[in-house]
N, C-alpha and C positions, 0 to 999 in steps of 0.2 A: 119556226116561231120560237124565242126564247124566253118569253115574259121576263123579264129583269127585273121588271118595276115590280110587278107582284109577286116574285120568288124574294126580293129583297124586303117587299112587307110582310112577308110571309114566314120568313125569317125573325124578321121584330117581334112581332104577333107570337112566334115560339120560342123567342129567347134562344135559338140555337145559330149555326153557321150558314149559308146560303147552299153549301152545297151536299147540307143531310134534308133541304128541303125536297120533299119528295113528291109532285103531282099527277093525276089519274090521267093517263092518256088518251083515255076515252071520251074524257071532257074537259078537251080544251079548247072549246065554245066558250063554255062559263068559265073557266077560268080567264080568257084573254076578255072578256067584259067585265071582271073586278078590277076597279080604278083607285078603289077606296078601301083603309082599311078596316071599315063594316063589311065591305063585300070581302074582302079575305076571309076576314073572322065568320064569316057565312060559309063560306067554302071548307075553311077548318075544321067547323061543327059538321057539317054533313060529310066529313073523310076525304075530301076529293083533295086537300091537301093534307100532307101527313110528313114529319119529322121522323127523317129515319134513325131508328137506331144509332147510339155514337157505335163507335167499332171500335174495342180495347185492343193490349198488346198483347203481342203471344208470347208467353213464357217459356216456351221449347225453348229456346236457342239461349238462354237465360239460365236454365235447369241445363242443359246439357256442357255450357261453357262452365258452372259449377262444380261441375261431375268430373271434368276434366282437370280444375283447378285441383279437384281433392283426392287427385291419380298423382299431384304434383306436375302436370304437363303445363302448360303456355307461360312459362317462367323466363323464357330468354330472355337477352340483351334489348329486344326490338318491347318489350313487356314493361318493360322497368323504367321508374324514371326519380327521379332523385341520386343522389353519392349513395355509395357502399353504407354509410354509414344510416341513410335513414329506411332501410332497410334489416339490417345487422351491424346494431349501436357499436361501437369502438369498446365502450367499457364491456359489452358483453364477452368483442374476441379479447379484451384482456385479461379477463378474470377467466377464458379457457385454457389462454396460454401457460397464465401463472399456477394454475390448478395441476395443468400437465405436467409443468418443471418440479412445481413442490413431490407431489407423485413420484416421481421417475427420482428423484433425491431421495426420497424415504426406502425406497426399493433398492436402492443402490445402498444405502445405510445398513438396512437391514439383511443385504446379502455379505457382508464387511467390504466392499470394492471400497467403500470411503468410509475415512476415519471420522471423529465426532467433529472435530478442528475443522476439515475440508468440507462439511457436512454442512457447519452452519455458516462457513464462508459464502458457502455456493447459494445456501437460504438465502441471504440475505442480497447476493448481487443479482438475485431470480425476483425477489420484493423489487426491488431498483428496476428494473428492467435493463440489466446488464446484458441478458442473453434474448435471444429473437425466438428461438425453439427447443423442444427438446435434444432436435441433433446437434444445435450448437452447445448444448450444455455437457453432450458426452464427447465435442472434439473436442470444447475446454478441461475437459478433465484429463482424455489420452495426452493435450497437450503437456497439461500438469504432469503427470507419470513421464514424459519423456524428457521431458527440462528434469525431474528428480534423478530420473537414470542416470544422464549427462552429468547430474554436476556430483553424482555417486563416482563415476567413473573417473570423470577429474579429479576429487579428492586421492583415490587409488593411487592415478598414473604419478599425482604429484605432492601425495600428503598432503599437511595442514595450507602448506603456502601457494601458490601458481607464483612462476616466473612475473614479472611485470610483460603488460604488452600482449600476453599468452591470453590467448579465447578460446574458450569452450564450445567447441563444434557440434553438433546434434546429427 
């Protein structure tokens, strides 16, 4: 037997879903003779039907995938959804990059490897975003030193003038 008609008034009568409605097994004689929803509401008041508990959600698996986040773990690629950027803003890695290069120029200033001149040349094509990183700003510099060499070495082999035609080889 599945009384439908009276678990569905039974239901109304509680204001809840048909399937936290909960009936006495013992009797359901009386129940499968309420036709009416006076006879429900009879049945309600004397317990034989009764609205079960709702059932909340469990918060373990909630607190523990938390716990995990703030270990730094479930961060992969299959995690993420948006660009790099909404994520880790673009202006933030730039103002890392720029911070780096000005750094690594002061350090270099202040060791003498570069003069005031090349100092604030190099400031300012690092403001520009001339350079990608800091290692690209120390191969622009060995470059700098090795074109100076070069054209040290050429003035030597050939004095103030070069031949026409003549290039300076590195």
């Amino acid at each position: 037997m599945e009384f439908a008609a009276q678990r569905r008034l039974a239901a109304k009568v509680l204001k809840c879903g048909e399937s936290r409605v909960w009936m006495d097994p013992t009797k359901l004689g009386e129940i499968s003779q309420a036709i009416t929803t006076a006879d429900v509401r009879r049945l309600i008041g004397s317990g034989v039907i009764v609205a079960a508990p709702k059932i909340g959600l469990s918060s373990g698996r909630k607190k523990y995938i938390a716990e995990q986040k703030r270990k730094g773990r479930r961060k992969g690629k299959g995690s993420r959804k948006g660009r790099i950027g909404t994520r880790f803003s673009r202006k933030r890695s730039w103002i890392n990059i720029v911070r780096a290069q000005r750094k690594l120029l002061k350090e270099l200033f202040a060791a003498g490897k570069v003069d005031k001149h090349l100092y604030k040349d190099l400031y300012r094509k690092s403001g520009g975003g001339y350079f990608r990183s800091r290692a690209h700003v120390q191969m622009h510099i060995e470059e700098l030193a090795k074109s100076a060499a070069a054209k040290a070495e050429a003035k030597e082999k050939f004095g103030k003038k070069r031949p026409k035609g003549q290039q300076v080889t590195e």
